[in-house]
C-alpha positions in Angstrom: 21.2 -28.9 -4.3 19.4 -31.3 -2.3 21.0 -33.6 0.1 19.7 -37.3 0.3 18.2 -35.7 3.6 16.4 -33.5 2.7 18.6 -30.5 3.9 19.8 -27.7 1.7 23.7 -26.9 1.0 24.8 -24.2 1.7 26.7 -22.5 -1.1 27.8 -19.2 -2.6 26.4 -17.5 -5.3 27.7 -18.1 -9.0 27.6 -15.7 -11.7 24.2 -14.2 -12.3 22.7 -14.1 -15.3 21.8 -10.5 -16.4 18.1 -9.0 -17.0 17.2 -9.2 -20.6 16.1 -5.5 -19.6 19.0 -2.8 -21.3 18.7 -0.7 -17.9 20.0 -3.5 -15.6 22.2 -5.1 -17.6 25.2 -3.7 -15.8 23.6 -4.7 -12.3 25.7 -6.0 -9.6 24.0 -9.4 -8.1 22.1 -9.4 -5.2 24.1 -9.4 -2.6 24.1 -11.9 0.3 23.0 -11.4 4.0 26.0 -12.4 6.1 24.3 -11.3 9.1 20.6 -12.1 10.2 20.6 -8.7 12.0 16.5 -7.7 13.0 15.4 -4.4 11.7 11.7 -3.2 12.5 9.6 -1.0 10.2 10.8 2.1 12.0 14.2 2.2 11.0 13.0 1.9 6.9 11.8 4.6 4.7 9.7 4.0 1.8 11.4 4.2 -1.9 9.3 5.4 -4.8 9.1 2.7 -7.2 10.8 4.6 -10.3 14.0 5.3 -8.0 14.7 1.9 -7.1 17.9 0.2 -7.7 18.7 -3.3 -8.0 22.0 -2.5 -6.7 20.8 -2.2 -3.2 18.6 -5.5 -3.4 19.9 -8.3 -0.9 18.7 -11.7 -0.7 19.8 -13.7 2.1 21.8 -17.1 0.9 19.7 -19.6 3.1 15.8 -21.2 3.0 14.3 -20.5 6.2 11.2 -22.3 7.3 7.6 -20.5 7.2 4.7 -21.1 9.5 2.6 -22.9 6.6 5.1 -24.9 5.6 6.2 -23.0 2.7 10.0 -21.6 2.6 11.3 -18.2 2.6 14.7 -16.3 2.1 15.3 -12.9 3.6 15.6 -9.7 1.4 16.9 -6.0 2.6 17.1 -2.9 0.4 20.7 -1.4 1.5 20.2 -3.1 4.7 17.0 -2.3 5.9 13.6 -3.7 5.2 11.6 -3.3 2.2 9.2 -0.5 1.5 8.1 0.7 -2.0 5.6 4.1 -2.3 4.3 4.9 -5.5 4.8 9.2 -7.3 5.3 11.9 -4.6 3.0 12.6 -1.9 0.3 13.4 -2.6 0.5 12.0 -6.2 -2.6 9.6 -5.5 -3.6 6.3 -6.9 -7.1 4.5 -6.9 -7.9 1.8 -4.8 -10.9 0.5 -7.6 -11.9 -2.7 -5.4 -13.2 -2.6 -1.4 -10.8 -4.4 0.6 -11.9 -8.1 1.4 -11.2 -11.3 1.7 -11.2 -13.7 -1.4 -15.0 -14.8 -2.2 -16.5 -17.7 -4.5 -19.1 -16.9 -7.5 -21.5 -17.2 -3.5 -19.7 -14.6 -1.9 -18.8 -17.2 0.4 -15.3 -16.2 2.1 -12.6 -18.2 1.0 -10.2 -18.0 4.5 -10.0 -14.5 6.3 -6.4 -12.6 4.3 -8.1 -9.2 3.3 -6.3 -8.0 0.1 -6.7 -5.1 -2.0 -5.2 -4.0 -5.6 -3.7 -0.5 -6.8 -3.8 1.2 -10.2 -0.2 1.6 -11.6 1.0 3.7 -14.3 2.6 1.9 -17.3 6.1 3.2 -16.5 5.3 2.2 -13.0 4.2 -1.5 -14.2 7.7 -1.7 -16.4 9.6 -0.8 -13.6 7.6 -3.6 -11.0 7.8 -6.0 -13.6 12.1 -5.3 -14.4 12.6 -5.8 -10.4 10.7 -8.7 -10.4 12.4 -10.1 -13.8 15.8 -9.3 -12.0 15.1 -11.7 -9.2 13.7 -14.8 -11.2 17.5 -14.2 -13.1 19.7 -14.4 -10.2 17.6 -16.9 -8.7 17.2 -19.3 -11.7 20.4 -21.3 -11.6 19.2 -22.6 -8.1 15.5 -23.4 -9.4 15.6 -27.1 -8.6 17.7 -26.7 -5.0 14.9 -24.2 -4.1 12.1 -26.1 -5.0 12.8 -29.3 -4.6 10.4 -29.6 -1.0 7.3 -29.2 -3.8 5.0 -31.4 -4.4 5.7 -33.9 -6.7 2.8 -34.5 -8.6 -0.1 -31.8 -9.9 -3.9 -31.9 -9.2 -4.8 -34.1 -11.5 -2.1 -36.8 -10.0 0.6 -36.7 -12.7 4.1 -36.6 -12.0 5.4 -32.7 -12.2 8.7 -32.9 -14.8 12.1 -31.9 -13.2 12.3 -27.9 -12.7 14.1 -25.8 -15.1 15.2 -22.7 -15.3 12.1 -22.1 -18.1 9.3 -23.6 -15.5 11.3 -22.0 -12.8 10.2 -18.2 -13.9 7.1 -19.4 -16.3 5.0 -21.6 -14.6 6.4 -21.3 -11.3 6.4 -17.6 -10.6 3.9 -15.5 -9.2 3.9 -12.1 -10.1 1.8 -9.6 -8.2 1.6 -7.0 -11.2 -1.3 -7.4 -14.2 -0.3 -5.1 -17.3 -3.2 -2.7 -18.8 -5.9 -4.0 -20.9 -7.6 -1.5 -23.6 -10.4 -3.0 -25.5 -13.9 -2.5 -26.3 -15.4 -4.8 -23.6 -12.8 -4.5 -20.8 -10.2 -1.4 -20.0 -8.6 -0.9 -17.1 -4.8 0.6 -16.0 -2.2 -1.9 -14.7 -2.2 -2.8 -10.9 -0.7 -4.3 -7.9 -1.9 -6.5 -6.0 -1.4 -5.8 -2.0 -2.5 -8.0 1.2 -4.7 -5.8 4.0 -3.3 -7.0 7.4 -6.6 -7.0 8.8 -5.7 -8.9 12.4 -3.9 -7.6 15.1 -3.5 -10.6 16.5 -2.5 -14.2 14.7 -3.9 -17.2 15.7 -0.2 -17.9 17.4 -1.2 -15.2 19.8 1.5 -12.7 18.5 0.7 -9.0 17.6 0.5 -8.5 13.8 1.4 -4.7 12.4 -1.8 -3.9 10.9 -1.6 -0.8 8.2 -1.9 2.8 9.5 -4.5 4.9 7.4 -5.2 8.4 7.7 -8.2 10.1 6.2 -8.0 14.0 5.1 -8.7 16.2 2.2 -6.7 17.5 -1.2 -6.9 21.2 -1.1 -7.5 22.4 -5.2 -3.8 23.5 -5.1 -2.7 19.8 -4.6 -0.1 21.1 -2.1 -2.0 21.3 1.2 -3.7 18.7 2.7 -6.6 19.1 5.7 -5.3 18.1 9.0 -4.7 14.1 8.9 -7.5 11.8 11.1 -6.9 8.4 11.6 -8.7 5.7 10.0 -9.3 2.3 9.6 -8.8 -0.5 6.8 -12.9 -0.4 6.3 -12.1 3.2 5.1 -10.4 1.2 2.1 -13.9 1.6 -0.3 -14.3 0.9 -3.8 -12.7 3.8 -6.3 -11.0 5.6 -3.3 -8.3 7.5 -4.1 -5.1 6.8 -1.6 -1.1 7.3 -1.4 -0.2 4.1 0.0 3.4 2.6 0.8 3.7 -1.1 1.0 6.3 -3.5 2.7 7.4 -6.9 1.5 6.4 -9.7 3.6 9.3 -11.8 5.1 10.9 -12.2 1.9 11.1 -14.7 -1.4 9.0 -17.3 -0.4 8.2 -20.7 -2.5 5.8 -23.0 -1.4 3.3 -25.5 -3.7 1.7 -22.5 -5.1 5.4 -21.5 -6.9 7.2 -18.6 -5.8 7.6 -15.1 -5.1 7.2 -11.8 -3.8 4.2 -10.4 -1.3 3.5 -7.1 -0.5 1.2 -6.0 2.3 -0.5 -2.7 2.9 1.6 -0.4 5.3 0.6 3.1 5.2 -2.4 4.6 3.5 -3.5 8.6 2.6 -7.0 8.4 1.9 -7.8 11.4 0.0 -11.8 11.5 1.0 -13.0 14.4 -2.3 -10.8 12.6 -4.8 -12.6 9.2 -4.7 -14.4 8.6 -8.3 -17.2 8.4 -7.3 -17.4 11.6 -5.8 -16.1 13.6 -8.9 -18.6 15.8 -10.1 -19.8 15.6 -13.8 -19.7 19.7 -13.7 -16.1 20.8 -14.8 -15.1 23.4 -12.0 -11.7 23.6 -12.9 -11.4 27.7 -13.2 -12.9 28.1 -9.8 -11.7 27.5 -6.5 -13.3 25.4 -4.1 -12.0 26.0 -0.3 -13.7 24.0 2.2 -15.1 25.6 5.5 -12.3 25.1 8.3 -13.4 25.0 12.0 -12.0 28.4 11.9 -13.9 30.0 9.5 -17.1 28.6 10.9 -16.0 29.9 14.9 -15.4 33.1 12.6 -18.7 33.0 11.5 -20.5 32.5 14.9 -19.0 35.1 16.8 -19.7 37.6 13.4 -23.5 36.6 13.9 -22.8 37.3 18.1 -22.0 40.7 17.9 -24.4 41.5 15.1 -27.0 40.5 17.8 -25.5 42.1 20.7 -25.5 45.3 18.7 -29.3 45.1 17.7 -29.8 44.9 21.6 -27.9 47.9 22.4 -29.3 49.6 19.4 -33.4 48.6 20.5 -35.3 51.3 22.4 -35.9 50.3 25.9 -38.2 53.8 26.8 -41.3 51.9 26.9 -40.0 49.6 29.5 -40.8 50.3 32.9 -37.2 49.9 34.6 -35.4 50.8 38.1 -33.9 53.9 38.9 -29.9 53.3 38.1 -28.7 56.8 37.6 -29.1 56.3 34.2 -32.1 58.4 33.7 -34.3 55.9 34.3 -34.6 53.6 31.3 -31.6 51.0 32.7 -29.3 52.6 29.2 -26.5 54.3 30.4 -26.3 57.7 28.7 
């Protein structure tokens, strides 16, 4: 709870209330940090969402100050950072929106964070929205200690009532995952949404990881991929189809805004046939497509050379008045 201070107590965890979810109700809690040990993005590999475990999930016991004066606790996923990837390579998802910054109804921009959004399957959204549920229920008995640095009043100027634990995960928490909607003016699969680091740079002066994108191509056998270029986050078009991992960003944060978790873009597949908009309305499927290779096509040019050279050999030179070589006078050896 809050001291008269201001400051936050330190204290251990109590018993955790369990996901309502029948697959996590035997979950261990989170366990804590004790140590506040760096690890970089190196040393973490990403897990596909459908094999993640809430067992492995740690969440550090103390509120450490952001940079925009929001709060943040630490979370590791047995001890290194987090990193979620989505099916098996190259089990690709589209990217339906061009990564941007948020606009108003002017397309004016509305600060400079690019962001981006990624179709999910439904098991895919159940599983998200189960990790996400897990948190808000071993976090709830410490809603009002966590927010309490809020404001205290909403936009209109009204007092905000006390936190609960049912305003704590309601109103409070922001969840990055939209479920499907089927229906005869608007359909569209479930999605994440994901921030595009789009500065290498912040405005502290200090190097930002910016997302690594390679562009290649699906062979038809889905098992072979052309030779990987890299890219850049402007290769992020509408409808693109991509294998993407994504990290989460510092931690839990909670702020005025509520709480949560972020996930920002780290590593991108952009498979350049499989965008939507470049599938072909002419169904293909018992034939296979192989794209030229730079082989094929040297193959192909030095075929066409020495179909040429042989024409030359093959010409009669007779007619042509020539030097004496030995050759019996027409420069063709015999």
């Amino acid at each position: 709870m809050a001291t008269s201070g201001g400051a936050i107590q330190k204290k251990q965890w109590g018993a955790v209330k369990r996901a309502a979810n029948a697959t996590q109700e035997d979950a261990p809690a989170p366990r804590l940090q004790r140590e506040a040990s760096r690890v970089s993005f190196d040393d973490a590999k990403a897990i596909q969402l459908m094999d993640f475990d809430v067992a492995k999930l740690e969440i550090g016991p103390e509120l450490k100050e952001g940079r925009i004066g929001d709060r943040f606790m630490e979370v590791k996923y047995g001890g290194n950072l987090l990193m979620l990837c989505f099916g098996k390579f190259p089990e690709y998802r589209y990217w339906p929106f061009k990564a941007d910054v948020a606009r108003n109804k002017a397309g004016e921009a509305l600060g400079n964070t690019m962001s981006g959004v990624l179709e999910l399957t439904g098991p895919e959204y159940d599983k998200f929205r189960s990790i996400e549920q897990f948190v808000v229920d071993a976090l709830k008995p410490r809603a009002e200690e966590l927010m309490f640095h809020t404001l205290k009043k909403d936009k209109a100027g009204k007092p905000v009532p006390p936190y609960t634990e049912q305003t704590f995960e309601l109103g409070d928490f922001n969840s990055q995952v939209k479920a499907a909607v089927v229906g005869p003016n608007k359909n569209y699969p479930a999605n994440l949404r994901i921030g595009v680091q789009n500065e290498a740079v912040g405005a502290d002066g200090k190097p930002r990881s910016m997302p690594k994108i390679w562009l290649c191509r699906l062979k038809p056998c889905g098992k072979k991929i052309s030779v990987k270029k890299p890219g850049t986050i402007h290769d992020l078009e509408r409808n693109c189809a991509i294998y993407a991992s994504v990290r989460l960003v510092r931690g839990i944060y909670f702020g005025n805004t509520g709480w949560g978790m972020r996930y920002t873009l780290h590593e991108a597949y952009i498979f350049t046939n499989m965008a939507k908009n470049s599938q072909s309305s002419i169904d293909t499927g018992d034939v296979a497509e192989v794209p030229d290779s730079e082989d094929e096509r040297e193959a192909a040019a030095k075929e066409k050379e020495v179909k040429l050279e042989v024409t030359v050999q093959d010409h009669d030179y007779g007619a042509l008045d020539t030097f004496d070589d030995g050759t019996g006078g027409n420069g063709v050896a015999k």
